[in-house]
C-alpha positions in Angstrom: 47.6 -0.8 -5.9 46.5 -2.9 -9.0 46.4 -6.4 -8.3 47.2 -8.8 -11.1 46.7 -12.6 -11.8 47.7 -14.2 -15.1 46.5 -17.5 -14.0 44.7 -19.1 -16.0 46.5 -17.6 -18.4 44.3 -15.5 -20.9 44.0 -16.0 -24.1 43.1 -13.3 -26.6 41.7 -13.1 -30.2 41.4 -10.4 -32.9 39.9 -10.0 -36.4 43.0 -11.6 -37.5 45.2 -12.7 -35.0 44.9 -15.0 -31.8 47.1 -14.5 -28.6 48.6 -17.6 -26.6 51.1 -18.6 -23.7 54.5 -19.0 -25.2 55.8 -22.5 -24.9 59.3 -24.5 -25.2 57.9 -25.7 -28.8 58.6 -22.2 -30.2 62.2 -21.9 -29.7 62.9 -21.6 -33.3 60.1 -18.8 -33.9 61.6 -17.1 -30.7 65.4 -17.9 -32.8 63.8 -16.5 -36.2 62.6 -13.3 -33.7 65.1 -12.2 -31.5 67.6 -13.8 -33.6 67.7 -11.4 -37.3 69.4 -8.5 -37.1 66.6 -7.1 -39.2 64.1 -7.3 -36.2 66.4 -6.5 -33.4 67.7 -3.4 -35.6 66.0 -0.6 -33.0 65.8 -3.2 -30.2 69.0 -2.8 -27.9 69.3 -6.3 -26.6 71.8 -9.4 -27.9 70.7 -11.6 -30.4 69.4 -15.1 -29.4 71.0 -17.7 -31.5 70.4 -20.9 -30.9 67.4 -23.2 -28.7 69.0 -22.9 -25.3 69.5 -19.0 -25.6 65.2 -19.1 -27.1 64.3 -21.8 -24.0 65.7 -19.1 -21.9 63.9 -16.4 -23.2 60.8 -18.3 -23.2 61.3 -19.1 -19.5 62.1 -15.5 -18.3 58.6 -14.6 -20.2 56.8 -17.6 -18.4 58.4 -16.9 -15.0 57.0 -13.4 -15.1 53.6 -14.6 -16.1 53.8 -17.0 -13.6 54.6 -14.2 -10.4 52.0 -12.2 -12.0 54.1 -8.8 -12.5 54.3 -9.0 -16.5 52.6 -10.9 -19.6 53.2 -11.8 -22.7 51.7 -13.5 -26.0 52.9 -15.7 -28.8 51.0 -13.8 -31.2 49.8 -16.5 -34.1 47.7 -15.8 -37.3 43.8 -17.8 -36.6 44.1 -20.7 -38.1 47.6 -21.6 -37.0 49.5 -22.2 -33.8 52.7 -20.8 -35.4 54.5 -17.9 -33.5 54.8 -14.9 -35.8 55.1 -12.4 -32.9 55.7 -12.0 -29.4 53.9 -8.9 -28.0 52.8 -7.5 -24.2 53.6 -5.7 -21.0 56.8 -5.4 -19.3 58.0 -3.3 -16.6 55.1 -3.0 -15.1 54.3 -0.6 -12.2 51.1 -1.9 -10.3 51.7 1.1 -7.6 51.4 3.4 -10.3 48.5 1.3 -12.7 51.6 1.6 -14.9 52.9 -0.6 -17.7 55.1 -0.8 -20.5 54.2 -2.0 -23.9 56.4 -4.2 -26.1 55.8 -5.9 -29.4 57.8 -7.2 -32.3 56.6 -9.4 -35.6 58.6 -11.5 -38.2 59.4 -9.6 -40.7 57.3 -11.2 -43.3 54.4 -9.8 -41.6 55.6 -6.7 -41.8 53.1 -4.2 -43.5 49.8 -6.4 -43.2 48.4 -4.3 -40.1 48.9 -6.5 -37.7 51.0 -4.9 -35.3 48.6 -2.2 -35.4 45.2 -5.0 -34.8 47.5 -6.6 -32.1 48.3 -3.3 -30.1 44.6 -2.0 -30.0 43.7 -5.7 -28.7 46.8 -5.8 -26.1 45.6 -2.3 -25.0 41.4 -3.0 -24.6 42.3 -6.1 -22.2 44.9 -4.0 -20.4 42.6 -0.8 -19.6 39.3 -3.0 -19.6 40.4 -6.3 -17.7 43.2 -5.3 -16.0 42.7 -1.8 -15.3 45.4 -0.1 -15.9 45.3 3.8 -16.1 48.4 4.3 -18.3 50.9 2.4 -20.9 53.8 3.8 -22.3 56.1 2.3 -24.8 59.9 3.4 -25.3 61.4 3.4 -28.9 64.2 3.9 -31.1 64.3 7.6 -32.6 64.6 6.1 -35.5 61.8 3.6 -35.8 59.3 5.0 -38.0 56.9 2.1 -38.4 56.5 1.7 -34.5 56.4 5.0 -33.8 53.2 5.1 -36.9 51.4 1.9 -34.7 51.9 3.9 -31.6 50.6 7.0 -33.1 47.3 5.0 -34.9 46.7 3.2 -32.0 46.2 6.6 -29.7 49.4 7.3 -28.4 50.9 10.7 -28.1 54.4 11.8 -27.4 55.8 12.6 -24.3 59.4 12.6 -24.4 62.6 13.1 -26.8 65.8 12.2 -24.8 69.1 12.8 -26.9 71.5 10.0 -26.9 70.3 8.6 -24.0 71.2 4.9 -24.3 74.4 3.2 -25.5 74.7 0.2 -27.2 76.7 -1.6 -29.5 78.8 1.2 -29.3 76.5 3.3 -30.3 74.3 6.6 -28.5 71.0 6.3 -29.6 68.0 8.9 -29.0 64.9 7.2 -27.0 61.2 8.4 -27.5 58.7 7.7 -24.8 54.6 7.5 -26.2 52.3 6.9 -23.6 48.2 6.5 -23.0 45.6 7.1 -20.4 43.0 4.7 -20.2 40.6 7.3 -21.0 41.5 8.7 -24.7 41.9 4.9 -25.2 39.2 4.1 -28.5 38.6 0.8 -28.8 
């Protein structure tokens, strides 16, 4: 079984973009995330409105870190400490050197590359630090631009299901990517 340990917690950098621990000081990042309708569009999950539903958020992501069974970043432009995304592994399956990747950007960043950058960093610590064999990520049918960053970043399809999950009154369709560790190109 793969054994992980977030602590200390690791800090990552990329051309562009650097990778830090979350912290209570970006509540109202985590608000102008999770909280517009324009990001959350294909993500399936309530809105976060105000600083005590973001302090939350930010301590469910910290608590996991902290028990070691998923990570995430605060993913910042060099240069600033200013949260423009929040991006890493969730559901993670250490029996099964299984993990699930998530990632979301303001949407002012939108169209820079840096989703794409961010992945292909997020994916060489997870198959070259942690050792991970596989990492899926689960999307909206409809979610063209994430489904083009999967598909740059190595990704192939495994799995179409039809209106498989309902929310906001709503059946959506689901598509599962996933990626062995060794088609990964760094």
């Amino acid at each position: 079984m793969l054994e992980l340990n977030y602590s200390p917690f690791p800090i990552l950098e990329s051309e562009r973009l650097r990778f830090r621990k979350l912290t209570d000081s970006d509540a109202n990042e985590v608000i102008a995330l999770r909280g517009s309708k324009e990001n959350m569009q294909f993500i399936p999950r309530p809105l976060i409105t105000n600083t005590e539903e973001a302090l939350a958020y930010i301590k469910m992501i910290n608590d996991k870190i902290d028990e070691n069974t998923d990570i995430n970043w605060a993913v910042t432009e060099k240069g600033s400490d200013k949260c423009i995304g929040i991006m890493g592994f969730y559901q993670t399956q250490p029996e099964h050197y299984r993990t699930e990747l998530g990632y979301m950007i303001v949407a002012e960043h939108n169209g820079k590359g840096y989703v794409t950058e961010a992945v292909k960093t997020l994916l060489n610590f997870a198959f070259n630090t942690l050792n991970f064999h596989s990492i899926e990520a689960v999307i909206d049918s409809r979610h063209v631009a994430s489904e083009r960053v999967l598909q740059k970043n190595g990704f192939e399809k495994e799995a179409h299901f039809k209106e498989n999950f309902y929310y906001n009154n709503e059946f959506t369709d689901t598509v599962i990517y996933s990626l062995l560790k060794r088609n990964f190109k760094k």
